[in-house]
GUMI-370853 format. One line per 5 residues: number of its first residue (from 0); their letters; for each residue x, y, z of N, C-alpha, C. Coordinates in nm, 3 decimals. Layout:
// GUMI-370853
NUM) A) X:Y:Z:X:Y:Z:X:Y:Z; ...
END
This chain:
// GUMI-370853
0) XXXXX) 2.031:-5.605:2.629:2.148:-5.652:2.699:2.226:-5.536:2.760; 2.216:-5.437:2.700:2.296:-5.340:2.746:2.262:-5.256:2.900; 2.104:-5.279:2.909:2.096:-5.254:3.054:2.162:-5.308:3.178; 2.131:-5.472:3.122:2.179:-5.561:3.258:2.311:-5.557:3.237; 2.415:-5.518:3.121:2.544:-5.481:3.190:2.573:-5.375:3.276
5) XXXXX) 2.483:-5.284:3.237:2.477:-5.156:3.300:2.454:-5.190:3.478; 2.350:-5.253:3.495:2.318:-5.289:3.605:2.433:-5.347:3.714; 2.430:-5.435:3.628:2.586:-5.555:3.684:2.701:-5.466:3.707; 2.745:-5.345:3.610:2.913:-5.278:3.652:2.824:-5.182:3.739; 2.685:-5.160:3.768:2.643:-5.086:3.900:2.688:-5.134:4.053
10) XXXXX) 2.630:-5.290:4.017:2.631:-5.348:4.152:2.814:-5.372:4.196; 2.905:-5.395:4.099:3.035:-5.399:4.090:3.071:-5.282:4.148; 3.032:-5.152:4.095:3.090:-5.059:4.161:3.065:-4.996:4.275; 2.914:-5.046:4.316:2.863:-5.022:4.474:2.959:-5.116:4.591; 3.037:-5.232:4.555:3.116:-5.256:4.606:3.273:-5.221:4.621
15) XXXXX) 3.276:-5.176:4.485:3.416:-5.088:4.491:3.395:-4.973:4.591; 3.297:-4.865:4.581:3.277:-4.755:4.677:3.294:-4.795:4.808; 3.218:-4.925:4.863:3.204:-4.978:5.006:3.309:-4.993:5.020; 3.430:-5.036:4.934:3.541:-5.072:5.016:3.635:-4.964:5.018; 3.607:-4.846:4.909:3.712:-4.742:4.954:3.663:-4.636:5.026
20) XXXXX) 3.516:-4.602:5.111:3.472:-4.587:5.232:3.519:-4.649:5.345; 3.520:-4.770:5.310:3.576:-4.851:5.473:3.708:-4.785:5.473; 3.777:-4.824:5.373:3.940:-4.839:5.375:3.982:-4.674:5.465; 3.874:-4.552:5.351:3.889:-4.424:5.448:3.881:-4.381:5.591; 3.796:-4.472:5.618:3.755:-4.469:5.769:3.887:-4.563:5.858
25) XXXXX) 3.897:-4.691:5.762:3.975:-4.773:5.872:4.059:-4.849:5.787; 4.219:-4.768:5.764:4.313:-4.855:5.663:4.359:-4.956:5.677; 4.372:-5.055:5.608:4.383:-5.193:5.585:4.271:-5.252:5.568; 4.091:-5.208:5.602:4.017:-5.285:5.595:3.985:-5.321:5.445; 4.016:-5.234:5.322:3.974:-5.281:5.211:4.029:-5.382:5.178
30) XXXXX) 4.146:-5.425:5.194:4.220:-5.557:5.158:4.154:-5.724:5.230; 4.123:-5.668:5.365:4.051:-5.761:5.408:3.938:-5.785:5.334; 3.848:-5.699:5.325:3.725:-5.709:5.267:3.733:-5.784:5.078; 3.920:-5.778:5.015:3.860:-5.865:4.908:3.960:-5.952:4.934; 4.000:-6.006:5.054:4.085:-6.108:5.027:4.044:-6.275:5.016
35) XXXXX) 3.900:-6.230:4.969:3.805:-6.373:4.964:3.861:-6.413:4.800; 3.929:-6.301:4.727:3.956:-6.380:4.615:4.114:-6.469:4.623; 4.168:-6.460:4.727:4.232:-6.576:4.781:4.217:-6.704:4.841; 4.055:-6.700:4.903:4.013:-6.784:4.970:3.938:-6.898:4.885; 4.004:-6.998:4.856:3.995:-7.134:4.750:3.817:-7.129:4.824
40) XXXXX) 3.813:-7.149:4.885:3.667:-7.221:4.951:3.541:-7.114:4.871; 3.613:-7.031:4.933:3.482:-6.878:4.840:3.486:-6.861:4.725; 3.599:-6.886:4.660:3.608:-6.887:4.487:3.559:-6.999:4.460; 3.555:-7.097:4.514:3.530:-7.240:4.412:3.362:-7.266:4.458; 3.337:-7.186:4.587:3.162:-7.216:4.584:3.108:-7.063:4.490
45) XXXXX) 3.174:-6.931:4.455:3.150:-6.872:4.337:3.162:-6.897:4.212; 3.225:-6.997:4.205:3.254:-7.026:4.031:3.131:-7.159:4.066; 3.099:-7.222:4.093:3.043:-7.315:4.123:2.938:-7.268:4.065; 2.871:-7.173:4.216:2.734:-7.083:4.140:2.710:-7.043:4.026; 2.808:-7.000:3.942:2.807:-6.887:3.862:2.779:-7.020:3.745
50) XXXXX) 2.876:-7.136:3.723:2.836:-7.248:3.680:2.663:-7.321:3.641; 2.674:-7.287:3.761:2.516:-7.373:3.735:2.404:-7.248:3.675; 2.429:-7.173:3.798:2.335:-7.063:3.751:2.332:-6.934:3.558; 2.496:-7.009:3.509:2.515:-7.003:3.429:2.495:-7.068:3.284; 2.443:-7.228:3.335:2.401:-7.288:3.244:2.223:-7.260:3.234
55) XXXXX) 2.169:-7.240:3.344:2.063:-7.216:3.370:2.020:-7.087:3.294; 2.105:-6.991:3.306:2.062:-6.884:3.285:2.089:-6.857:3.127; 2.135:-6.922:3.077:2.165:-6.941:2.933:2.031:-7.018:2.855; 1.971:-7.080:2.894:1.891:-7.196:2.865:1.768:-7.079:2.897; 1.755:-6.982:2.986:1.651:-6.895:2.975:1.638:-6.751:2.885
60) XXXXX) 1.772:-6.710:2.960:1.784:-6.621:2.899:1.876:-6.540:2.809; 1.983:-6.674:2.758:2.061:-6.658:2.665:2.232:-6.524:2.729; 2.282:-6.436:2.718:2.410:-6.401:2.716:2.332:-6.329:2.869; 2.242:-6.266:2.869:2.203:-6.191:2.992:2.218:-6.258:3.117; 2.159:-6.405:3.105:2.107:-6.503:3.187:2.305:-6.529:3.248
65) XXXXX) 2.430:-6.515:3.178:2.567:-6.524:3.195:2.555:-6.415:3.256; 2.522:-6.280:3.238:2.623:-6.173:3.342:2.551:-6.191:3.445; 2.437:-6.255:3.486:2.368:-6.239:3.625:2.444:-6.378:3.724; 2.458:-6.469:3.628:2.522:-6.588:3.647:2.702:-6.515:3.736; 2.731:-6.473:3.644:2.841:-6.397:3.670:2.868:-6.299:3.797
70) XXXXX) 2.726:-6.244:3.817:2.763:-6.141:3.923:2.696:-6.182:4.054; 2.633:-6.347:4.010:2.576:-6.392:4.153:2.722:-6.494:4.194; 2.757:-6.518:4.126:2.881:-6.590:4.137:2.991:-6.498:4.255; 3.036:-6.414:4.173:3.079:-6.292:4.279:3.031:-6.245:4.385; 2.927:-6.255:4.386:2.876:-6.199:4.509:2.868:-6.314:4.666
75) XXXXX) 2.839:-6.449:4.606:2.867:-6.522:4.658:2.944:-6.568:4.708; 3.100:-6.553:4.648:3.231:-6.585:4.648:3.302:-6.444:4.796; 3.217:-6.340:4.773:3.224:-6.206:4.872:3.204:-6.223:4.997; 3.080:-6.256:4.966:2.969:-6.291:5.080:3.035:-6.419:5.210; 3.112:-6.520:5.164:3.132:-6.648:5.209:3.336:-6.570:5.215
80) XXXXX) 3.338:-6.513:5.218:3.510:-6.465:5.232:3.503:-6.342:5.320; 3.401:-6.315:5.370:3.391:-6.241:5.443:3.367:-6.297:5.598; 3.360:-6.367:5.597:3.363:-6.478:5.757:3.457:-6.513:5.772; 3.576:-6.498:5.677:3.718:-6.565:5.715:3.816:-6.439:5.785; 3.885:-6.473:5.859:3.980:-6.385:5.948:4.079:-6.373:5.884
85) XX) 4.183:-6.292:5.829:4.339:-6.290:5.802:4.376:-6.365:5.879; 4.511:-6.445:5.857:4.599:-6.519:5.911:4.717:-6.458:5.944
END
């Protein structure tokens, strides 16, 4: 287990870097880039994922099968909040 956390605060922090690269290059863009955790639509189809793929992933692979659940959830929730424009 201790790898795939390892893995998971990898992929977490390859997104932290991306956004304080952008932000260096072009200020204000890091805020844009997480303001999908405002965006009801991108959180609720990430928790959604993370849901299913969480029960799923429990039933295979027990607490591991949760942080992948967990970080596809997020990523999804990223991914889909990133098409939205500030208002």
């Amino acid at each position: 287990m201790g790898a795939t956390l390892l893995v998971a605060a990898m992929v977490i922090a390859a997104l932290v870097v991306r956004t304080a690269l952008a932000e260096l290059r072009e200020p204000g863009s890091g805020r844009r880039q997480w303001m999908f955790l405002t965006d009801r639509r991108a959180v609720s189809a990430g928790a959604l994922i993370a849901l299913v793929l969480g029960l799923l992933g429990w039933r295979q692979a027990g607490v591991e099968g949760l942080v992948w659940a967990g970080l596809a959830g997020i990523l999804v929730a990223f991914v889909m909040g990133q098409g939205r424009r500030p208002q």
